[in-house]
Structures are given as structure tokens and as C-alpha cells.
C-alpha positions as a printed Julia matrix, in Angstrom:
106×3 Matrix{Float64}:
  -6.19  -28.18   17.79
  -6.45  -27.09   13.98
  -5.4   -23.77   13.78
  -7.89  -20.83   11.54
  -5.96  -20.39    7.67
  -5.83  -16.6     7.56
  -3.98  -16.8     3.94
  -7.14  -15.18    2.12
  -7.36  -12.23    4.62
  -3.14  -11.93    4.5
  -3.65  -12.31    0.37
  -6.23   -9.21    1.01
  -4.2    -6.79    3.21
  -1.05   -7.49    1.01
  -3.26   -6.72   -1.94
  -4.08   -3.62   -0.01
  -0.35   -2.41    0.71
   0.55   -3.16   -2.62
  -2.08   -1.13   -4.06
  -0.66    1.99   -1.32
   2.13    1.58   -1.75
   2.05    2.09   -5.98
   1.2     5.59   -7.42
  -1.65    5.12  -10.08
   0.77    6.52  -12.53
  -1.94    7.42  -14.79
  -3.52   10.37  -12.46
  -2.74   13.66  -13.45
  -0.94   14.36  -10.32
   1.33   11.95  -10.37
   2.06   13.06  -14.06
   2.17   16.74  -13.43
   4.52   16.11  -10.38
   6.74   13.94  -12.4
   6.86   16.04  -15.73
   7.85   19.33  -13.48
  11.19   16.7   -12.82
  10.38   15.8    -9.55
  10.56   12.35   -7.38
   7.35   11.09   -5.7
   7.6    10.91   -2.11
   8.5     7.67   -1.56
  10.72    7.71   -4.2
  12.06   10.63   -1.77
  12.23    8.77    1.21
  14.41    6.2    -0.38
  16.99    8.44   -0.75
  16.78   10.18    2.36
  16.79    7.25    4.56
  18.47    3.88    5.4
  17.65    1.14    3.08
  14.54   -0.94    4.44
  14.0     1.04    7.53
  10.98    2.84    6.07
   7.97    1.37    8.04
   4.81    2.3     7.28
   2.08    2.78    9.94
  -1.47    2.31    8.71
  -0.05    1.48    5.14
  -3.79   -0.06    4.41
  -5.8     3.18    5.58
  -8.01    4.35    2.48
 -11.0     3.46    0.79
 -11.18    0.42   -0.5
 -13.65   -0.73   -3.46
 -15.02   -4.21   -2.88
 -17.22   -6.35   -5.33
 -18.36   -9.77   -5.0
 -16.27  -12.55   -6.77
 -18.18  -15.0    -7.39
 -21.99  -13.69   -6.52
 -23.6   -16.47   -8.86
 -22.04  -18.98   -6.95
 -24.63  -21.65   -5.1
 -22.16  -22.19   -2.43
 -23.05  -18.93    0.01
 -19.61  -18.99    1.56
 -18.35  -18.6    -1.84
 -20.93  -16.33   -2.97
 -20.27  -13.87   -0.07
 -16.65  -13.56   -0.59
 -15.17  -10.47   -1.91
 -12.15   -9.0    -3.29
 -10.55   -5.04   -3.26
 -10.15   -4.32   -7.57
  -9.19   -0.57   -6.47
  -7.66    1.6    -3.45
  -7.32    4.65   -2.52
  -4.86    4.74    0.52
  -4.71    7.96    2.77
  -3.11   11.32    2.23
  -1.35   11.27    5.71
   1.65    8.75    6.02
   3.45    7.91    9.4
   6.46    5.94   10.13
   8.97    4.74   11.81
  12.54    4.8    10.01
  16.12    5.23   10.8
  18.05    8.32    9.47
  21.34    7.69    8.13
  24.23    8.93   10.39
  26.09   11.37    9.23
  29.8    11.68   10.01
  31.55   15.04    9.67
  35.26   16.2    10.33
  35.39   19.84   10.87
């Protein structure tokens, strides 16, 4: 039984968490937030919680925009297929994560 290759659609929503998950350092709130000294929030959530137990829920909600790769292309498969050159993920981030325990003698 041959088995469906899902690499380009994996390639795609990787593209798409990548794209989330790094600030477009040339908007001007990103530059306003970082030139009053402050950390970007995940920059923030590094240091607040344990290392790699940040999970992002819904990491590729946004708008996407799409355009056609290839649209000259006389094969129609290939002619059809598109690709995501910009991404605009959500304001609203969930997770699940682990908060580091704190131990305290009193």
C-alpha cells in the first residue's frame, strides 16, 4: 500500500511556524518595543519558563499570503501549486508549558 508524501504540506506549515514564530524586526512595533529596552514576548517566555516546554497552540493561525509558483507552468499540477512569501500569525497566543519550580527555605 504506498503511503500519500505529505513533505510539501509539512515544508508549508513549518514555513508557516517559522514565519510566527519570528518578529518582522523591521515593523515599528517591534522597534519601538525594543528601543524603550524591553524583551519581546517570547523572548519573555524564555526566561520565565522551563527550557523547551513552551508549546504553542495554533502557532500557524494568521493570514497567510499565497501566490502561485510556477503559474506558467504546462503541467497543471505544477501550475496550481502555491507557496506562503508572507504571514501574519495571530495576536492571541495559547499554550501549554511547565513553570519552573521554585524551592524556598523560610
Amino acid at each position: 500500500m504506498d503511503r500519500a508524501d505529505w513533505s510539501d504540506v509539512l515544508a508549508e506549515f513549518a514555513g508557516a511556524r517559522t514565519f510566527a514564530e519570528t518578529p518582522k524586526t523591521e515593523g515599528s512595533g517591534y522597534r519601538r518595543h525594543k528601543d524603550a529596552g524591553k524583551l519581546w514576548f517570547r523572548e519573555r517566555i524564555e526566561l520565565l519558563l522551563d527550557p523547551d516546554s513552551f508549546r504553542e497552540l495554533g502557532s500557524t493561525a494568521g493570514s497567510a499570503a499565497w501566490t502561485k509558483v510556477n503559474a506558467q507552468s504546462k503541467n497543471p499540477m505544477e501550475a496550481e501549486r502555491q507557496a506562503v512569501p508572507d504571514f501574519t500569525p495571530s495576536d492571541n497566543v495559547q499554550d501549554r508549558c511547565k513553570f519552573p519550580t521554585i524551592s524556598m527555605t523560610l
